[in-house]
N, C-alpha and C positions, 0 to 999 in steps of 0.2 A: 504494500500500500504506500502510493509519495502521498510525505503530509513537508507540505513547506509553510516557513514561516515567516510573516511579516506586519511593518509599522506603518501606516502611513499616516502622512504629514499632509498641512496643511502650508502655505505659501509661503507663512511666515518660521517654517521651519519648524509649529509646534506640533505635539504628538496629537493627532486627533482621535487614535483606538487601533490597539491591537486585536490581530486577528490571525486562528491558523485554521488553515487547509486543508483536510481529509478529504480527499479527492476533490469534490464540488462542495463540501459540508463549510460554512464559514462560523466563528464565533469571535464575538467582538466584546469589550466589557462596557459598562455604562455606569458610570463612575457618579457620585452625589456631591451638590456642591454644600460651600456655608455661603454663610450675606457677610462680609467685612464692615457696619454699619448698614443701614436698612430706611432712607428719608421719604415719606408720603406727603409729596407737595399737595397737590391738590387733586381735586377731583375732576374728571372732564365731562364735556357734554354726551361724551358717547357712553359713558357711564363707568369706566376703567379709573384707574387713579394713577397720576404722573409720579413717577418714584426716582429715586437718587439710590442706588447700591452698588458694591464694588463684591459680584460675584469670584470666589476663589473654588473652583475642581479640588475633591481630596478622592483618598485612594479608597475608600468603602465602596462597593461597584455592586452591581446585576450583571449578570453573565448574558447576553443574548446566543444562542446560534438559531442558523439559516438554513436551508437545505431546499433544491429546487423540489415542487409539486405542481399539479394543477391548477391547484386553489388554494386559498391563502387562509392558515389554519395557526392556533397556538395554542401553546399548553406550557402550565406552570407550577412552576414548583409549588408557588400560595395559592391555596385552594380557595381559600378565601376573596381570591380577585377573581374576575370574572374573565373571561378567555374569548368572550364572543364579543359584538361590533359594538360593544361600549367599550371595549378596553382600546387605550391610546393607541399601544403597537399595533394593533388590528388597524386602526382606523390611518396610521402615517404608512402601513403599507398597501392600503387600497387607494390613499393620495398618491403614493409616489408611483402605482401602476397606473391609476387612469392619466398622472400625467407624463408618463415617460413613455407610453402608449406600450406598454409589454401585454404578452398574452401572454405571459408565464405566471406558475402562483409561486406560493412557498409555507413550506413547513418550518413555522417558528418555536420554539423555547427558550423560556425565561424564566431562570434560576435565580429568585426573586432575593435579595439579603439585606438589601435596604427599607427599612423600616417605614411605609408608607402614612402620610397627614404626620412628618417629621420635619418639614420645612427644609429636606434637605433635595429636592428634585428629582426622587428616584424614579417618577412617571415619566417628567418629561426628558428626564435624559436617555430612559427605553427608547421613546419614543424618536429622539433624536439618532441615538445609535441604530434603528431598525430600517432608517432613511439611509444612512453610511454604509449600513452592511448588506442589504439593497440593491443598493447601487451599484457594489460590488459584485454580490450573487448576479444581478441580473445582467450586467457588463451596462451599466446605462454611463452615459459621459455627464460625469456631474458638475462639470464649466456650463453645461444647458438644461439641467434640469435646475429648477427655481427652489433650491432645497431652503433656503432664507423663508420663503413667503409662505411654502408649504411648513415650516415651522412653525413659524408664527402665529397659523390658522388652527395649528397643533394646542398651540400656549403658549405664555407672555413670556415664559423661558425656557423653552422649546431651542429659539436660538443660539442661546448662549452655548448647550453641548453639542453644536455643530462645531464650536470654537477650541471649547476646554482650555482656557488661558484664565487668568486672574484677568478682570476686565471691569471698568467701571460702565455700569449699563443705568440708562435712563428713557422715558418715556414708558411704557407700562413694562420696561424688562428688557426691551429689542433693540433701543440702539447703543449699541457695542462698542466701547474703546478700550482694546488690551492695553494694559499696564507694561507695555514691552519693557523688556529686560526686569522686570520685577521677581524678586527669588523673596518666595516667606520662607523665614529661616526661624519656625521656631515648630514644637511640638505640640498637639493636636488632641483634647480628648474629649470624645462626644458621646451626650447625654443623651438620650431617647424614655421618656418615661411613658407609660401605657395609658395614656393622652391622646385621644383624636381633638384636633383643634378645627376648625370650620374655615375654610378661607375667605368664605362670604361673612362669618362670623366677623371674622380678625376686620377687617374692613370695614364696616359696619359698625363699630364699634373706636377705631382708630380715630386718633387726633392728626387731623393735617395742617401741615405749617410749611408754605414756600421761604419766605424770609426767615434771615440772623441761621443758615446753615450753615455747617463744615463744607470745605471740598472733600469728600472722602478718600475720593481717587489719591488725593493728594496727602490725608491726612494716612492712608495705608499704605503708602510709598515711603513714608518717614522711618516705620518700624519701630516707633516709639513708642511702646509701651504706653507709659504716664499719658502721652500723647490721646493715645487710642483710648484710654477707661474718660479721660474727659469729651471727645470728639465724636466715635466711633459707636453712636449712639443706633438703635433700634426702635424705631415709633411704637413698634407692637407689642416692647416688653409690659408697656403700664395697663393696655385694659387685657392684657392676655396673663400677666402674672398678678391681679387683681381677681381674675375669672377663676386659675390656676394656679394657688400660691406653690404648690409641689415643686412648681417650675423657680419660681425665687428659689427656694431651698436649694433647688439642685443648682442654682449661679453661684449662692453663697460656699456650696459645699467645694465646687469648682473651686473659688477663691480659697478654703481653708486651705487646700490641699494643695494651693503652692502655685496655682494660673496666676498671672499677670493680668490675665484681662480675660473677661470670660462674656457671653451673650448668649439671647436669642438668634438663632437662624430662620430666618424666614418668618412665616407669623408661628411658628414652632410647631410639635412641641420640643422638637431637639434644642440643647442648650449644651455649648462648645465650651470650653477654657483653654486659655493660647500659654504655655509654658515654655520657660527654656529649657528646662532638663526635661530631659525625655520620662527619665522613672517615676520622677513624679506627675505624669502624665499617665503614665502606663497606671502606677497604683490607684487615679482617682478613678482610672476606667473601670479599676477592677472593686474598688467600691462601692461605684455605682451598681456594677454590674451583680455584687451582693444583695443591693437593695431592692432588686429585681428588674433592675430597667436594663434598657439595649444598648452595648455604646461599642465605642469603636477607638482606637489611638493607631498616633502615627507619629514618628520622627520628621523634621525637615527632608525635601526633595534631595 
């Protein structure tokens, strides 16, 4: 059996998902981000809300693979999610056939390990990776298929795991400026407590404020600690950790344990803490993860 292996990159040289080859079989990973701060300027007429955040990719992933079929089918390791034309990946690969005009299907799986309604994007980045991997099963040329727009119609940050860069994104999520040459150099531990949070909720509920902001971009390009616990704010910690005090706890406990600077992700419920040493990163995981929540740790790239 040839099984080869490979990376591909995107223009600017970043990794956008690996993938390997048993014969025609493809698998690609879909990796969950955090928020680096999280701003809700205001609300629009179309009904979406204008946001300020500086999206960062970490290493906790879903496994996708591919394999050609007639018809476009999937199954999943969570039983608990649904596999038919509500689920995302279902739906980004009957966009990416009717627009790249294939008469081919495909048999998907998705080994689900990101903890879903966590704030950390484990649907829409499926859903982005099943558009990549795709493209590749099917041989389509993706300088003309419109994988941007097809994202977006996906969700507000759909796009951004087409990119997988640290990247400050504004307007509801979609317009993208990587942080080029930015390296976060510190270690990683995330909190997931057995919390579903509502995104219409978070929203609904959220205080918006254009005026007297950070530049984020610029305030997590600094790397400055001190910096970031005064700057590097989240709008959705106060009515979401008022609704959820569990989730304070779990910031505060972040902080005992030695983070520098710790947050909400997204409108949560995962809650991060950014450390310089690793162990003490690793033991708050495993803290947490006594107290019965999901988490995950990671050293610097």
């Amino acid at each position: 059996m040839l099984y080869t292996h490979g990376t591909a990159y995107n223009n600017t040289g970043t990794r956008i998902f690996q993938f390997i080859a048993n014969s025609h079989v493809l698998s690609a990973t879909a990796p969950a981000k955090i928020n680096l701060g999280l701003h809700v300027l205001r609300k629009r007429t179309d009904g979406y809300h204008d946001l300020a955040t500086v999206f960062h990719p970490i290493g906790w992933a879903d496994t996708l693979t591919a394999d050609y079929a007639e018809t476009i089918s999937l199954t999943c390791t969570d039983t608990t999610l649904s596999s038919g034309e509500d689920n995302l990946v279902v739906r980004a690969a009957r966009l990416l056939k009717a627009s790249g005009g294939v008469d081919l299907g495909a048999v998907l799986h998705l080994t689900k390990v990101l903890p879903h309604g966590a704030g950390l994007g484990g649907g829409s980045s499926d859903a982005a990776t099943v558009l990549q991997i795709l493209c590749k099963l099917w041989r389509l040329d993706s300088t003309t298929i419109p994988l941007a727009s097809l994202a977006l119609g996906l969700g507000s940050d759909v796009p951004f795991f087409l990119r997988r860069c640290t990247a400050y994104a504004r307007g509801r999520g979609e317009v993208l400026s990587p942080l080029e040459g930015y390296r976060f150099p510190f270690s990683l531990a995330v909190v997931v407590n057995p919390v579903h949070i509502s995104t219409a909720w978070a929203f609904q509920h959220v205080e918006v404020r254009e005026t007297g902001r950070a530049d984020l971009a610029e305030v997590v390009r600094s790397n400055d600690l001190d910096r970031w616990r005064l700057e590097l704010t989240n709008d959705f910690e106060g009515p979401v950790f008022s609704q959820w005090p569990v989730l304070r706890r779990t910031k505060s406990d972040l902080m005992r344990a030695g983070a520098l600077f710790a947050s909400l992700t997204g409108t949560g419920s995962g809650v991060y803490g950014v450390f310089e040493s690793y162990k003490c990163a690793e033991d708050a995981a495993k803290e947490a993860a006594a107290r019965g929540c999901t988490t995950w740790c990671e050293g610097p790239p």
